[in-house]
C-alpha positions in Angstrom: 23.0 1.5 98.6 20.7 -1.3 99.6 23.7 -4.1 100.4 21.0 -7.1 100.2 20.2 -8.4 96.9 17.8 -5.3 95.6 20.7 -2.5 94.5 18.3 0.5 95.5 20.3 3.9 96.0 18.3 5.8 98.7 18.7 9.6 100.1 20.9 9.5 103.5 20.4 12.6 104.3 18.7 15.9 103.0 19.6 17.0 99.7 19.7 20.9 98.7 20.5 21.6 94.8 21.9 25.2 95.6 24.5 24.2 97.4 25.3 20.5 95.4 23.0 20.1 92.6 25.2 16.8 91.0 26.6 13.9 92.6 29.3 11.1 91.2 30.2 8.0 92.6 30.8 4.0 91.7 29.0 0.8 92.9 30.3 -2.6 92.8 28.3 -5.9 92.6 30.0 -8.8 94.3 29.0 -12.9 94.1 29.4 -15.5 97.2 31.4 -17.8 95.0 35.1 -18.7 95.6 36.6 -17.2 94.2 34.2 -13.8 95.0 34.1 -12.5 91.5 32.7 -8.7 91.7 31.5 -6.1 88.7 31.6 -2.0 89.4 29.4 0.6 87.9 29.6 4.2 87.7 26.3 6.3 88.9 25.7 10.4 88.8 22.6 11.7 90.3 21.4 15.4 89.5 19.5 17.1 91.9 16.2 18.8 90.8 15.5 22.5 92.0 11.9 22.2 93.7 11.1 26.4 95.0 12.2 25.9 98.2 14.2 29.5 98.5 12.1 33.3 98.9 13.4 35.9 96.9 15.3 38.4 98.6 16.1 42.5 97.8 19.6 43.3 97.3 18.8 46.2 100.4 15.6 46.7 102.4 15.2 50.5 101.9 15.7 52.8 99.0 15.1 56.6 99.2 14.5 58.9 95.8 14.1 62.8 95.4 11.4 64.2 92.5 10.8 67.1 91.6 7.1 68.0 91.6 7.3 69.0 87.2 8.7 65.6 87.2 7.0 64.3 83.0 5.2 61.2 83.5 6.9 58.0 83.2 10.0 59.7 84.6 12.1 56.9 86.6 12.7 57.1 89.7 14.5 54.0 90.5 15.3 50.5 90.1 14.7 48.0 93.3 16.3 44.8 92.4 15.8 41.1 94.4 17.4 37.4 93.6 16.4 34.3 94.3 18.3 30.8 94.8 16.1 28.5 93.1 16.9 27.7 89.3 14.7 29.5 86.5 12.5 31.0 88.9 10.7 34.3 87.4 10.8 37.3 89.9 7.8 40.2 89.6 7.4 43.0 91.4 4.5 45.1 92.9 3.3 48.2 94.9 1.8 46.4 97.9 0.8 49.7 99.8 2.0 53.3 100.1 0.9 54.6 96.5 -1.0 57.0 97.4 -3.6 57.8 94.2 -1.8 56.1 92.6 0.8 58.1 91.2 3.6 55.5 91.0 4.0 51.9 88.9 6.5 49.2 88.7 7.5 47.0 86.2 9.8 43.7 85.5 12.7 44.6 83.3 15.9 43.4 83.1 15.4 41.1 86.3 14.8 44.4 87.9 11.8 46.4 89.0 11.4 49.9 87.4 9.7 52.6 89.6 8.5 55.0 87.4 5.9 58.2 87.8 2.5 57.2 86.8 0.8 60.0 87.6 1.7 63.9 88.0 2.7 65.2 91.3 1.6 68.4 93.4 4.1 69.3 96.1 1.3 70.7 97.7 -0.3 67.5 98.2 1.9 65.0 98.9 5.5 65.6 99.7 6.6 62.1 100.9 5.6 58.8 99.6 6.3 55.5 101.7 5.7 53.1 99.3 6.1 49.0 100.1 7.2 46.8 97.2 7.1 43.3 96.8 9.0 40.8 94.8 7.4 37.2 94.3 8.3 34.1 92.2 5.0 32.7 92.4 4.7 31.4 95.6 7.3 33.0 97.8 8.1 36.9 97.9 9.8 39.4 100.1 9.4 43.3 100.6 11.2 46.5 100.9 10.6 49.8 101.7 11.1 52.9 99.2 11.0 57.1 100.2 9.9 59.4 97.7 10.5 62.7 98.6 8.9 65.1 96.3 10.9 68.5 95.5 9.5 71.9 95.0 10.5 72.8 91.3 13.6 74.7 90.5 12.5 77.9 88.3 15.4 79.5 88.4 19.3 79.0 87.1 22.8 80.8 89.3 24.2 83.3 87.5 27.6 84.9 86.9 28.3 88.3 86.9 30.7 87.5 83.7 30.9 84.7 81.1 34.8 84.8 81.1 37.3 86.4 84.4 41.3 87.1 84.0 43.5 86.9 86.9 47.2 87.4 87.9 49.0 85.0 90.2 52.8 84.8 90.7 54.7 81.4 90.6 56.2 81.5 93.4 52.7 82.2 95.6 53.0 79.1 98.4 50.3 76.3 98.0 46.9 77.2 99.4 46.8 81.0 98.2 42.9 82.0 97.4 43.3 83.4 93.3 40.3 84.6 93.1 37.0 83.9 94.5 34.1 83.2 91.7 30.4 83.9 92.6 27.0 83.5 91.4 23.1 84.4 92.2 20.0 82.5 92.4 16.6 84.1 92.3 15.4 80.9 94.0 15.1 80.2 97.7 15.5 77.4 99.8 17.8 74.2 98.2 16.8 75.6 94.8 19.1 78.6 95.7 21.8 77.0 97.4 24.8 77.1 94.8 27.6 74.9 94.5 30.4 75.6 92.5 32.9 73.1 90.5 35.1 72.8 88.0 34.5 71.0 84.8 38.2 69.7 83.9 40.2 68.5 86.7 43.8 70.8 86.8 45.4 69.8 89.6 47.0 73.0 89.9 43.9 74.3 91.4 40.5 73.6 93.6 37.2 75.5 94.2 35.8 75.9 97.2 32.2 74.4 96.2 30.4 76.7 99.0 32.1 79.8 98.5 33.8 79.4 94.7 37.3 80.6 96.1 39.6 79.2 93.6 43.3 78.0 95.7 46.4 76.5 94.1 46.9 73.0 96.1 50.2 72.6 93.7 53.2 74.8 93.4 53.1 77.0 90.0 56.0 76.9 87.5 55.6 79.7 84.8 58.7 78.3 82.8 56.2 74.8 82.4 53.1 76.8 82.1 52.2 80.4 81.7 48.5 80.7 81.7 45.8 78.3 82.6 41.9 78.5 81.5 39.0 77.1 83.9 36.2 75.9 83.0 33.6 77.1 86.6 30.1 75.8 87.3 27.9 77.0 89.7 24.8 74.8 90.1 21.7 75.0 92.5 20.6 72.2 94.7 17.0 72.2 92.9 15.0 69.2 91.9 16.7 69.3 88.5 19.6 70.9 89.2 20.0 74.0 87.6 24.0 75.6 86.4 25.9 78.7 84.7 29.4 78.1 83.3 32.1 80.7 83.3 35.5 80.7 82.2 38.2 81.9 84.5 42.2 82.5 83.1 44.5 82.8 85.5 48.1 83.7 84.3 51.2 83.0 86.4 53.7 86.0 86.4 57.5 85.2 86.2 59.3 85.8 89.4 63.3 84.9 89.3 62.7 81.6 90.8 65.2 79.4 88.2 68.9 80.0 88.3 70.8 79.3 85.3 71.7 75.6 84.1 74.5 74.9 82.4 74.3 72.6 79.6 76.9 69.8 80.4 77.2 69.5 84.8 81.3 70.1 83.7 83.3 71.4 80.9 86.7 69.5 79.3 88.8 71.4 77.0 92.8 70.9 76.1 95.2 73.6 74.7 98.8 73.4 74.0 101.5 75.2 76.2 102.6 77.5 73.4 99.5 79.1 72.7 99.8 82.9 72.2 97.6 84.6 74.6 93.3 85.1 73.8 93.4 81.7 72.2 90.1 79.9 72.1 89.7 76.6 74.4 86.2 75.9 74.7 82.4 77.6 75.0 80.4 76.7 78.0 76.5 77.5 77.6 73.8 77.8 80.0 70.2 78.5 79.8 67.7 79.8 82.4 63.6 79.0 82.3 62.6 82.6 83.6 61.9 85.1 81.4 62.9 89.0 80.5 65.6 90.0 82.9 65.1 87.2 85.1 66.7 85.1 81.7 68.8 86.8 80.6 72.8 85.2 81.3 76.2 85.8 81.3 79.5 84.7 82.2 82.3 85.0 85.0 85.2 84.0 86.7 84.1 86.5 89.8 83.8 84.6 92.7 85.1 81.5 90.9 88.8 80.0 90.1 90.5 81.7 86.7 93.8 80.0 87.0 95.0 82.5 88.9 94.5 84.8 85.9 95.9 82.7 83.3 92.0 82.7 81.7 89.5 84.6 80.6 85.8 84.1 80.1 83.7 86.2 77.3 80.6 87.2 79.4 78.1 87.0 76.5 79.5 84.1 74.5 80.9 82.2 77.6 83.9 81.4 75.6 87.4 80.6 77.3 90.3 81.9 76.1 93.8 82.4 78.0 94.8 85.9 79.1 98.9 84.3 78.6 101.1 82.4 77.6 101.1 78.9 79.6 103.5 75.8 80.8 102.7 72.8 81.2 105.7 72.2 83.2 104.5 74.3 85.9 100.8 73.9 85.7 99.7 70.6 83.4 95.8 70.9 84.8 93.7 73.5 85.7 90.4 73.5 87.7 88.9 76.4 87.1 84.7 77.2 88.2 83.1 79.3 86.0 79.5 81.1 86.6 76.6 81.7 84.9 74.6 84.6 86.6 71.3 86.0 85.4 70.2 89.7 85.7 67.2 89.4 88.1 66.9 90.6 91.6 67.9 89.4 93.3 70.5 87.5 91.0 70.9 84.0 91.0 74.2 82.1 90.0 75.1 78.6 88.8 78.9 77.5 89.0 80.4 75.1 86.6 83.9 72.7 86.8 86.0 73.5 84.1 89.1 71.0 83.8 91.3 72.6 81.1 94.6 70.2 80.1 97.4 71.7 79.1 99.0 69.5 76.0 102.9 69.4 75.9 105.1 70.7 73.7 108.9 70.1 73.5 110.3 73.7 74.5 112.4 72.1 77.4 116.1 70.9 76.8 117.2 67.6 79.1 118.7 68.8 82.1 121.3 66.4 83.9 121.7 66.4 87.8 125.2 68.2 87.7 126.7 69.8 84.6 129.9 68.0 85.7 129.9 64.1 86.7 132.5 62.7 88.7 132.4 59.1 88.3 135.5 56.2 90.1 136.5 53.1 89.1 138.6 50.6 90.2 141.6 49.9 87.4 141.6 46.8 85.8 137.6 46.4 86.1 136.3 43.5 83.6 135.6 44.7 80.3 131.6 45.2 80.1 131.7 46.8 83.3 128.1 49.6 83.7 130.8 52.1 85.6 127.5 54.2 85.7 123.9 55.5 84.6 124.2 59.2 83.7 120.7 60.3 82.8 118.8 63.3 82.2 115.3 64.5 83.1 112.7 66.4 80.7 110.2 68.3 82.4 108.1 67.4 78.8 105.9 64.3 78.5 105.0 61.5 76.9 107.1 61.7 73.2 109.0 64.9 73.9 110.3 63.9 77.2 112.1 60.5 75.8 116.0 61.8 75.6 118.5 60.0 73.8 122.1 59.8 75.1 125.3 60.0 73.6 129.6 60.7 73.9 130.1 64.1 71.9 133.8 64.6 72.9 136.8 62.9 74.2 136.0 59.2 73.6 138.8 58.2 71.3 139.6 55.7 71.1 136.4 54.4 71.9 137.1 53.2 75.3 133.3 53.9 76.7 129.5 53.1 75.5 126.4 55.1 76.7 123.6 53.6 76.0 121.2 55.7 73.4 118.4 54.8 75.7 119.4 54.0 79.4 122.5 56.6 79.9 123.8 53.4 81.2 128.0 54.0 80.6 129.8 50.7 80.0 133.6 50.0 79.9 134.9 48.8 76.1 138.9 48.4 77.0 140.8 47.4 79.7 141.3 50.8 82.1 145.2 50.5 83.3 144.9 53.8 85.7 149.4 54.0 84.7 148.4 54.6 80.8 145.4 56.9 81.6 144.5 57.7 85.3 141.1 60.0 84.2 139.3 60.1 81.0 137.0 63.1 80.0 134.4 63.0 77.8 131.3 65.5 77.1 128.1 63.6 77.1 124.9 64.6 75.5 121.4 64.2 76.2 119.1 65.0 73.1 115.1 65.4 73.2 115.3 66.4 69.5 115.6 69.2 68.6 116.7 70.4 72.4 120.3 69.4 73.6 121.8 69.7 76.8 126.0 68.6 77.9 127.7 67.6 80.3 131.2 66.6 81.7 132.1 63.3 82.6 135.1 62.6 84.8 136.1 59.1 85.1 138.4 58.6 87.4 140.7 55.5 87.7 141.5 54.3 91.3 144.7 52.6 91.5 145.6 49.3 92.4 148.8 47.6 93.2 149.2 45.8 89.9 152.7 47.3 88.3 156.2 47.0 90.4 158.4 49.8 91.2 161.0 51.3 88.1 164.4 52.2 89.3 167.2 52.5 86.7 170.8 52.2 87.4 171.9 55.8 88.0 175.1 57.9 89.6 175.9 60.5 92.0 178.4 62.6 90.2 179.9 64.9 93.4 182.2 67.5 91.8 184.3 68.7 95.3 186.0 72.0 95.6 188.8 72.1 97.8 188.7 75.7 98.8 189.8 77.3 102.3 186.3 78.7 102.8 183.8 76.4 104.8 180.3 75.7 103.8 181.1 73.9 100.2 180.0 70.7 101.0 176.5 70.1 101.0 175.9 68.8 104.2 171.8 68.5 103.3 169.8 66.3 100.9 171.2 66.1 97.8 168.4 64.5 95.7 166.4 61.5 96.0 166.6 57.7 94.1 164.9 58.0 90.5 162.4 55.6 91.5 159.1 55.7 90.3 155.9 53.7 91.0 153.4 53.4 88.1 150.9 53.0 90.9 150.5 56.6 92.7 148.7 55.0 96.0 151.6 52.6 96.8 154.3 53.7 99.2 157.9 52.5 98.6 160.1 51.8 100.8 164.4 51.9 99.7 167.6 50.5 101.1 171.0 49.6 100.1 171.8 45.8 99.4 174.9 46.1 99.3 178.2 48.6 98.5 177.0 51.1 101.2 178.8 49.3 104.0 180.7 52.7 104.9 177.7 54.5 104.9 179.3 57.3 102.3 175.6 57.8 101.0 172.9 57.9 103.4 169.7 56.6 102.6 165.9 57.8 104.4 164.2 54.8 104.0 161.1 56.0 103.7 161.4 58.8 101.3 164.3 57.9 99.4 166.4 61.5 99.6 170.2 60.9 99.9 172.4 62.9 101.8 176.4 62.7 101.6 178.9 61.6 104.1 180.8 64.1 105.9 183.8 61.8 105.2 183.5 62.7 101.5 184.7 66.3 102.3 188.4 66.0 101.5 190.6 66.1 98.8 190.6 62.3 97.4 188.5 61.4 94.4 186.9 58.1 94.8 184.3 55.7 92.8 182.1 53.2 94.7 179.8 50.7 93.5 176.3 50.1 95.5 173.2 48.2 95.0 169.8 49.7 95.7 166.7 48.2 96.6 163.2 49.6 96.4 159.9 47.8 97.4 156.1 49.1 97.4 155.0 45.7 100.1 154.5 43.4 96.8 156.8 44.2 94.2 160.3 45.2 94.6 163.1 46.6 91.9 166.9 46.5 92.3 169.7 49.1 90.4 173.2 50.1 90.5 174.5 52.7 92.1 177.6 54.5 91.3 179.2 57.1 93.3 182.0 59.3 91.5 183.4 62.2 93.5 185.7 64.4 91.2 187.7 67.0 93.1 188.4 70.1 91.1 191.2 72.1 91.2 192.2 75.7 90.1 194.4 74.4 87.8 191.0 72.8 86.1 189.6 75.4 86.1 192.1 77.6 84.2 192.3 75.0 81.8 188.4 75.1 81.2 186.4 76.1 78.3 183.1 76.7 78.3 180.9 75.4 75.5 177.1 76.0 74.1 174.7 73.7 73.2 171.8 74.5 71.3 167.9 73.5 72.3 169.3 71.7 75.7 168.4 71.9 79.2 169.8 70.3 82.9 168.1 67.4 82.8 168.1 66.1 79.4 171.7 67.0 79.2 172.2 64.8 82.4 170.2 62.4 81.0 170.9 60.1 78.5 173.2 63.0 76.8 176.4 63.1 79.4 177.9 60.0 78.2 177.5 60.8 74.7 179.2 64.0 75.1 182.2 63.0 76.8 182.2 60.0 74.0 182.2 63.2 71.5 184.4 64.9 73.3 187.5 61.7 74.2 186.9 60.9 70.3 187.6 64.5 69.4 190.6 64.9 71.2 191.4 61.3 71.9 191.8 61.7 75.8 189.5 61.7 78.8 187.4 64.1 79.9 186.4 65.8 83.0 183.3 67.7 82.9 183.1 70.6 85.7 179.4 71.2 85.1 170.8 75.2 80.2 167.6 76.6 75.9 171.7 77.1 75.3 173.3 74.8 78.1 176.6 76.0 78.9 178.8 73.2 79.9 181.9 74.0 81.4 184.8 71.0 81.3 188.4 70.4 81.1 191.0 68.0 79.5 193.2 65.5 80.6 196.3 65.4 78.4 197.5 61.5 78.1 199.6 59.9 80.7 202.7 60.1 78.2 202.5 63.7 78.1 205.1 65.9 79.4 204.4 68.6 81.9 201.2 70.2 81.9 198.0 67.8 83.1 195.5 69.2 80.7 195.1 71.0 77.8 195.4 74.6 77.3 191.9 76.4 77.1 192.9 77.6 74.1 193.7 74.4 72.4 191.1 72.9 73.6 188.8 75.5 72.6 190.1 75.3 69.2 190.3 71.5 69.0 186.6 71.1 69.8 185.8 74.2 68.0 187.1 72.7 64.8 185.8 69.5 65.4 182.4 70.5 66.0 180.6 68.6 63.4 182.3 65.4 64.7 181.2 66.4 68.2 177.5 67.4 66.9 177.3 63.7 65.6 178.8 61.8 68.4 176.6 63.5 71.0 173.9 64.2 69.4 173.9 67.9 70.0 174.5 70.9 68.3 177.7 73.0 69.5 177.3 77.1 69.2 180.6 79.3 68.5 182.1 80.3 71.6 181.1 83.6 73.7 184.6 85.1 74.2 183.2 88.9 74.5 185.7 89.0 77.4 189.0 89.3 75.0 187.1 92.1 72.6 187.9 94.5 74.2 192.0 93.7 73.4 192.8 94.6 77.1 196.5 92.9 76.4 199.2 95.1 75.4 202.8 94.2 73.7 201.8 91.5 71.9 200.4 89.8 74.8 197.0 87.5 73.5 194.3 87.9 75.5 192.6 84.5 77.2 189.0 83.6 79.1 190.0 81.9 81.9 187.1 79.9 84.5 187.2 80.4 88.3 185.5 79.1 91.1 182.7 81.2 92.1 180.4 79.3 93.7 178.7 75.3 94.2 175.6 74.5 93.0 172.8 72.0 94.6 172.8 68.8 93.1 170.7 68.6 89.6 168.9 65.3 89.2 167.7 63.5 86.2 166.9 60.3 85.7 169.4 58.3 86.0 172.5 61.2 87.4 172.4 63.1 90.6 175.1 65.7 89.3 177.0 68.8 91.5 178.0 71.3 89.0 180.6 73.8 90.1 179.3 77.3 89.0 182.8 79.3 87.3 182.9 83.0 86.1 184.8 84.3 83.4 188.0 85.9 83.6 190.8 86.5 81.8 194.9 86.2 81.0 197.1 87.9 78.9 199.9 85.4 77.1 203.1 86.6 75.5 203.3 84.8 72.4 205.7 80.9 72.1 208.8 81.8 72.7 208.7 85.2 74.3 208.5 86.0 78.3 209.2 88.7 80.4 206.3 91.4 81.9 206.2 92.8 78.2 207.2 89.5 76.3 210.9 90.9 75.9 212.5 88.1 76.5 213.1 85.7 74.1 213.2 82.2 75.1 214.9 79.0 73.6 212.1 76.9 73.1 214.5 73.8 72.6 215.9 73.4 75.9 213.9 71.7 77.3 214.1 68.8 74.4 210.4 68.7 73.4 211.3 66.6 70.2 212.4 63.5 72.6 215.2 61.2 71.3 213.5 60.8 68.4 214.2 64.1 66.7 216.0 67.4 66.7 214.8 70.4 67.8 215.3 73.6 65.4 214.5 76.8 67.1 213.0 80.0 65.4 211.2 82.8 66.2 208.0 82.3 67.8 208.3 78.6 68.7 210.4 75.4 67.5 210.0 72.6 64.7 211.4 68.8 65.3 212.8 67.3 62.2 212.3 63.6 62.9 214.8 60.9 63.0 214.2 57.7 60.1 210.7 55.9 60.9 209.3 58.6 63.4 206.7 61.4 62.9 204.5 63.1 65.0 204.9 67.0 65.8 207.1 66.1 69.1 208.0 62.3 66.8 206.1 61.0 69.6 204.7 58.4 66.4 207.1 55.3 65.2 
């Protein structure tokens, strides 16, 4: 831009429209004033093509081949040149080579067209060197083009068969010749040279084009395709090309190349444990792609797992079925591998993965750890107590293993609860191991409509929680005197009827007080009592002690009382024995002894000394009152009859039921004259002490003898003798004694009676 005052816009440098043909830009106009003011402008410029570029070919040589029959106005070929400039018009031209002529060119399409002008002779002219130019009007350029003129092609290849059939197996390896394809040419030269192709392209096969040897360059797969059908052309090399088409089928034998596939990669089936045997579980199914024999499948175990023979597979169907009766308790899954085999040759096999579930069913009871439990607990435990958790297992599952629990026997009163659900066994009452020490009880476990029992023990440990019992009690020593040594019982005569309600304490005894003579001694440890050897003499004697017994916590105190009774023969003569009904030792001793010598001193009114089993016999005699004269005790005989006819009275006082007296002894009559026969008692032998619970007692063991009596009033060896009863005044001074034959009456002064007028 001209910056004086003109404004021209003038070329800087060279402009070339093909490589920018429009230009943009702004100019600004500007004053001198002050402020400058200034005004801008926009300006394009387009640059005119002038023909400043040569046309140019595309490539500087082209070659063609024509056959000498070639029709006028054949094309040969199209040259083709551009040029830079804008709307320029291209024409081309033959500048030299076109020999007579036999070639022209023409424009078309921005192209030039050689075409044949003329008819050729191969004879004359075999190559043509032709120079073509292409101009715009004032610039051009050149190229070369070969014609080469061909002999003409008179003659066609020729199969020896319009259709070929061929056999190839599939498993053949890639590269194996099928066949080889050829064809003749009557012409020589290039015209007879054949090359073969083929028309479709199967990429299973190629041709060789020189020699028509037809090669797989895929593998073959009958099961995808049988049979394939070529389509083969052999064609010349002549100037036009000349061909014969034949149609080759090749079929692909079957070889055993597939082995069979199942249809599912594994197999899941479920069957419950009490199946019978040859029940169905499931079908497995395979297929294979060869054919005939090679196809053809069926089913094994062999070689495979069968559940160690618990199944069975139908070779044709391929159905499972068990061979016997299962349990799932045992074996819940199996994993068996079937095959499928085919009956080519050689065979092939596929396995399979069978997983076969065996579903439960309840056929198995509960079944506890032990059939019997033995289960401790301390006494006294709070009430709410879990002493245990008795449970059961089931070999079942899921539903049919849940087991229920429950006390069948021996909970009542209801002292325990087992939980229906846990087995957990929970205390109800307070457990005092004195009022039960061990509680049984059955205990079921139910998995309906199986059962299974079991025995519970629970055992009660003790604990200190109950002092020691002692009652106030007596050693009753009935003493012998005889001359014969060996009567007193020199070793332990019983032990103090203590008792502990608490088994695991040990008690220890002593004597507080009354003992200070040491007539009984005491182990202190064990309780038993032995007698002083200061008690063997002829002196009765009753002592009073106090006795103490301890178990480290609690203690108890009783009263002792010793009576030592010393019996005499004269006692015994004057002993009865009497029977009591439903008795033995012990309950006599205790609490019936005092009773029946209460019975016995009401009946006769008088003490009584007892010399002592089903039917107890109980051996005692009578003290006759103080006032009495003469004898000490009563006769047996009046004493037998006394108590004999006083029985009811006895029965009622004692509480115990008197039999009639065993006098077998006097049956027999072995008294003569009169005489009455009488049972007497003697000493035979003493007894060890009997205890009970509150009276150590030594009974003197009698036998039974016997006495012949004259009767009152008679004496002598054969009761001859008559005796005067009066004399020795039995009626007292209160009466007068009237004798008579077989005893004596008292007739009773004025305000006494009584058989003797003992009674005022």
């Amino acid at each position: 831009v001209d910056h004086g005052t003109t404004g021209w816009i003038v070329v800087a440098s060279e402009l070339d429209r093909e490589a920018v043909d429009f230009y943009s830009f702004g100019v600004e106009a500007q004053d001198q004033g002050s402020p400058p003011m200034a005004s801008s402008a926009s300006v394009s410029v387009t640059v005119l093509d002038v023909n400043d570029n040569s046309p140019e070919f595309t490539q500087r040589e082209y070659s063609a081949r024509l056959n000498e029959d070639a029709a006028v106005g054949t094309s040969v070929l199209t040259v083709s040149a551009v040029d830079r400039d804008a709307n320029s018009v291209i024409t081309y031209q033959i500048s030299s080579g076109n020999t007579r002529n036999r070639f022209s060119i023409t424009s078309q399409s921005g192209g030039g067209l050689l075409s044949l002008a003329l008819p050729l002779d191969y004879k004359l002219e075999r190559h043509y060197l032709l120079t073509v130019a292409a101009s715009d009007g004032t610039r051009q350029d050149t190229a070369q083009v070969v014609v080469n003129v061909t002999d003409a092609n008179t003659h066609r290849p020729v199969f020896q068969s319009s259709h070929y059939t061929v056999n190839v197996n599939e498993d053949r390896p890639v590269g194996t010749t099928v066949v080889v394809i050829s064809a003749t040419d009557e012409d020589t030269g290039e015209n007879a040279r054949i090359t073969y192709l083929m028309e479709d392209s199967i990429p299973q096969f190629r041709i060789a084009p020189d020699t028509g040897a037809v090669t797989t360059q895929m593998e073959l797969d009958y099961e995808d395709q049988v049979s394939y059908t070529l389509a083969i052309t052999a064609r010349d090399n002549g100037i036009p090309q000349k061909s014969d088409t034949t149609y080759l089928e090749i079929l692909v034998s079957d070889v055993n190349d597939n082995a069979p596939q199942f249809l599912r990669d594994s197999y899941q089936g479920s069957v419950y444990e009490d199946v019978p045997a040859f029940t169905s579980v499931l079908q497995v199914s395979a297929t294979d792609r060869d054919s005939g024999l090679n196809g053809r499948v069926f089913y094994t175990f062999q070689g495979g797992d069968d559940g160690d023979g618990d199944f069975i597979i139908e070779s044709t169907s391929g159905i499972v079925r068990t061979l016997r009766r299962l349990d799932r308790e045992n074996v819940p899954l199996y994993a068996l591998r079937a095959y499928a085999v085919d009956k080519g040759v050689p065979a092939r096999r596929t396995p399979v993965e069978i997983q076969v579930t065996v579903l439960d069913v309840n056929d198995n009871p509960p079944v506890f750890e032990r059939d019997e439990f033995d289960i401790f607990v301390e006494e006294n435990s709070p009430i709410g107590l879990v002493v245990a958790r008795i449970t059961a297992t089931d070999p079942d599952e899921g539903p049919n293993a849940q087991i229920m629990y429950q006390i069948v026997e021996g909970n009542i009163p209801e002292v325990f609860q087992l939980d229906i659900f846990s087995g957990e066994l929970t205390a109800l009452a307070d457990l005092d191991y004195e009022a039960k020490a061990e509680y049984v009880m059955v205990v079921q476990a139910t998995s309906a409509p199986l059962v299974s029992r079991a025995t519970v023990h629970v055992r009660l440990r003790d604990a200190n929680d109950n002092s020691p019992q002692l009652r106030n009690f007596e050693i009753v020593f009935n003493n012998y005197i005889t001359n014969r040594s060996g009567s007193f019982p020199g070793g332990v005569i019983g032990r103090i009827p203590a008792r502990d309600p608490d088994v695991s304490d040990s008690l220890t005894y002593s004597f507080e007080q009354g003992n200070e003579l040491n007539l009984v001694l005491l182990d202190p440890h064990t309780g038993d009592l032995r007698l002083s050897p200061a008690l063997d003499n002829n002196r009765p004697l009753e002592a009073i002690m106090r006795v103490s017994v301890s178990d480290g916590v609690h203690s108890a105190t009783a009263q002792c009382t010793l009576r030592v009774t010393v019996i005499t023969d004269e006692m015994l003569s004057n002993s009865i024995t009497l029977r009591l009904a439903d008795m033995s030792q012990e309950r006599f001793l205790s609490p019936l002894l005092s009773l029946f010598l209460e019975g016995v001193a009401a009946v006769l009114a008088t003490d009584t000394d007892v010399a002592a089993a089903r039917i107890l016999n109980v051996s005692l005699s009578v003290r006759l009152p103080a006032s009495a004269r003469g004898a000490r005790f009563f006769s047996s005989e009046e004493l037998q009859e006394r108590l004999y006819l006083n029985r009811s009275l006895l029965a009622a006082i004692s509480a115990q039921r008197v039999l009639p007296f065993d006098d077998n002894i006097c049956l027999r009559e072995p008294c003569e004259n009169y005489m009455r026969c009488v049972s007497v008692l003697k000493f035979d032998s003493s007894a060890p002490f009997l205890a009970s619970d509150t009276v150590l007692f030594r009974p003197i063991h009698p036998v039974t003898g016997l006495r012949c009596r004259c009767p009152p009033g008679f004496t002598g060896d054969y009761c001859e003798t008559e005796v005067d009863l009066c004399f020795s005044s039995p009626c007292g001074s209160n009466g007068r004694c009237r004798s008579h034959e077989g005893g004596y009456t008292c007739e009773c002064h004025e305000d006494f009676t009584g058989e003797h007028c003992e009674l005022s």
